[in-house]
TORLUM-403004 format. One record per residue: x negated, y, z negated of N, C-alpha, C in turn; chain; residue in one letter; residue number from 0. Coordinates in steps of 0.05 Angstrom, whole numbers. Layout:
n.px:n.py:n.pz:ca.px:ca.py:ca.pz:c.px:c.py:c.pz:c:r:k
X:Y:Z:X:Y:Z:X:Y:Z:A:A:NUM;
...
This chain:
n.px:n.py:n.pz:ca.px:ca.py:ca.pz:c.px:c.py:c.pz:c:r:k
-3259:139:-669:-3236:130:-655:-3216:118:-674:A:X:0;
-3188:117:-672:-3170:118:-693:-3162:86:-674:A:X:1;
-3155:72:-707:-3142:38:-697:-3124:44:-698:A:X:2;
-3107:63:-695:-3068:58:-696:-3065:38:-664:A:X:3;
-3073:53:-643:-3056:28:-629:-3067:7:-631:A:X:4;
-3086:-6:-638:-3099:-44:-657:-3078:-42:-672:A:X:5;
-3068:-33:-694:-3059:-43:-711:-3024:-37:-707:A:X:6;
-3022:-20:-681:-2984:-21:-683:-2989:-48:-662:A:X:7;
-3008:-52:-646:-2998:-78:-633:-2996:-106:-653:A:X:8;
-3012:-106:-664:-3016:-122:-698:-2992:-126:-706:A:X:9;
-2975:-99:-712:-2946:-103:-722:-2924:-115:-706:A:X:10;
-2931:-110:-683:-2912:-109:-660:-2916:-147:-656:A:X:11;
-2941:-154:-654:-2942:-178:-648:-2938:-193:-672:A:X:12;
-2936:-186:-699:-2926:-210:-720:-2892:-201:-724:A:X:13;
-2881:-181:-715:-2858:-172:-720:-2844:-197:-694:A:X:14;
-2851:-201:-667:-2854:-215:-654:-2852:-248:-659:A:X:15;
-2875:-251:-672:-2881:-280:-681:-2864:-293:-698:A:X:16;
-2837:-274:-716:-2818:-278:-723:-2796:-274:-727:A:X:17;
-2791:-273:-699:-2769:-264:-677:-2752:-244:-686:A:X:18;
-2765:-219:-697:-2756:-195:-691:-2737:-194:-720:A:X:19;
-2740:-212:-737:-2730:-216:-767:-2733:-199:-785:A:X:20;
-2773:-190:-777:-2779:-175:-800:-2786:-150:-790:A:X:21;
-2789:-126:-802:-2797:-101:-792:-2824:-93:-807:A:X:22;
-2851:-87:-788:-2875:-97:-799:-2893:-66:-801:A:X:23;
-2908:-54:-814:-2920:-34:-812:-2935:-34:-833:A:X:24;
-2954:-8:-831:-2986:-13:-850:-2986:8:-861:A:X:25;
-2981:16:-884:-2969:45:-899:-2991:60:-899:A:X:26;
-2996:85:-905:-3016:101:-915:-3034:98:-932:A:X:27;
-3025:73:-944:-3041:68:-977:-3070:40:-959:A:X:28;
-3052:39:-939:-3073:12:-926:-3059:-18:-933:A:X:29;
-3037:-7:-944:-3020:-38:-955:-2995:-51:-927:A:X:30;
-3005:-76:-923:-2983:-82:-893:-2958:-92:-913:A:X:31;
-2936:-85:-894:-2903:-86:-910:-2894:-99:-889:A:X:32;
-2872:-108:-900:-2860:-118:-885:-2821:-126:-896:A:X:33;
-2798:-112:-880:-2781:-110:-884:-2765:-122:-873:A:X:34;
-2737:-142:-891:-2727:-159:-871:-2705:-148:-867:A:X:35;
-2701:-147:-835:-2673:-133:-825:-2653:-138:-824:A:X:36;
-2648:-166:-828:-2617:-175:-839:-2608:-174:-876:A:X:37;
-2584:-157:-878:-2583:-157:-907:-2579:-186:-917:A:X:38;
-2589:-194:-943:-2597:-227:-957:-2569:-224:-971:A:X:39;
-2561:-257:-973:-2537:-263:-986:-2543:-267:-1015:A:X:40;
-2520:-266:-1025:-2535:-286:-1057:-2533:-300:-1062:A:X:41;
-2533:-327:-1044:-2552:-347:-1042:-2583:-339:-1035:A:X:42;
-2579:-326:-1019:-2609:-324:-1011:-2627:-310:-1029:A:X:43;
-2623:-289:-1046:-2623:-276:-1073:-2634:-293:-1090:A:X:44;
-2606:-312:-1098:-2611:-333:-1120:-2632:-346:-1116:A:X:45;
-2650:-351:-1082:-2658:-372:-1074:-2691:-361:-1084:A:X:46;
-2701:-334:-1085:-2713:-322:-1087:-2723:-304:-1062:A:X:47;
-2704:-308:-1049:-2719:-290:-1023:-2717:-253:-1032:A:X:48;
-2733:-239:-1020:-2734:-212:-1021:-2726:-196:-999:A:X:49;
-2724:-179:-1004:-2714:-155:-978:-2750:-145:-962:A:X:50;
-2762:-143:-978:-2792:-129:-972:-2815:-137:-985:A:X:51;
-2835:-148:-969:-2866:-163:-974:-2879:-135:-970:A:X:52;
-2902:-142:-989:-2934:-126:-990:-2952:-139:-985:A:X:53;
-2972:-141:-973:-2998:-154:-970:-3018:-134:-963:A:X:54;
-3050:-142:-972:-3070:-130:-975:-3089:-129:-953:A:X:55;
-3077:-150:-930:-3088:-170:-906:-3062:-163:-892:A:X:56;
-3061:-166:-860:-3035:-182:-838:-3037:-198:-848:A:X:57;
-3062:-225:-846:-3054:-254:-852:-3046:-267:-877:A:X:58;
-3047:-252:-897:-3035:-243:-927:-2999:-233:-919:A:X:59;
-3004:-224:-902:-2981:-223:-902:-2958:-246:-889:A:X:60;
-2972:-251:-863:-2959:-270:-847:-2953:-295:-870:A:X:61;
-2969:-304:-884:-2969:-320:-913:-2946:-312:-923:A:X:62;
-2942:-291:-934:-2913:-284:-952:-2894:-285:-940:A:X:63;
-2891:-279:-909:-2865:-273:-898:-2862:-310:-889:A:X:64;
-2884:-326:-882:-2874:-348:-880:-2859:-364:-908:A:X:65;
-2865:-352:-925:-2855:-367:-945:-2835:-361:-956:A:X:66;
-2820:-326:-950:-2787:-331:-950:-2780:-333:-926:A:X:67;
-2789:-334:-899:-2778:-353:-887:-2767:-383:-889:A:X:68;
-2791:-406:-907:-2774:-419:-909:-2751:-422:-938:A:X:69;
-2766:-401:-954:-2738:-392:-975:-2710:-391:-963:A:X:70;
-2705:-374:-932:-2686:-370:-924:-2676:-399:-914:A:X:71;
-2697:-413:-906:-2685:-436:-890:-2674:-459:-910:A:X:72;
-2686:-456:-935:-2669:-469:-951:-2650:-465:-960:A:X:73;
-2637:-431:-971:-2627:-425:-982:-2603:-431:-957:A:X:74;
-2608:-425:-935:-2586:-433:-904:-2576:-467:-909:A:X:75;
-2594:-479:-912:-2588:-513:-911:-2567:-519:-944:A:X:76;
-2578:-504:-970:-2549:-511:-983:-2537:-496:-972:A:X:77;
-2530:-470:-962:-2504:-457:-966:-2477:-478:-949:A:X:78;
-2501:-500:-923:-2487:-510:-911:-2480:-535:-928:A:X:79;
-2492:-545:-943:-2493:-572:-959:-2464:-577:-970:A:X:80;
């Protein structure tokens, strides 16, 4: 029996978990990605954030995307500074 629908709800529910920010899927190679759908400023650039995470795990992943999440949230708090 094939996990695609386990694992599109997997995507669907961490794509979810951060409110529809990131665009989440599990490539052919077995590697979870994850793409962010708003284009990054350069502040946000400079700040180190990326356009696109890899992870080896979801929860490997949810890890990376939390952490340019709060890349973004900093790089948001100077732009306002």
């Amino acid at each position: 029996m094939s996990d695609t629908p386990r694992l599109t709800r997997t995507a669907e529910t961490l794509e979810a978990a951060f409110g529809g920010r990131w665009g989440i899927w599990l490539s052919d190679t077995g590697r979870w990605w994850a793409s962010h759908r708003a284009a990054l400023t350069a502040a946000e650039l400079a700040a180190g954030c990326v356009p696109f995470v890899r992870a080896d795990t979801s929860s490997q992943l949810v890890e990376r995307i939390q952490a340019q999440e709060d890349l973004l949230a900093e790089a948001g708090s100077q732009r306002r500074a």
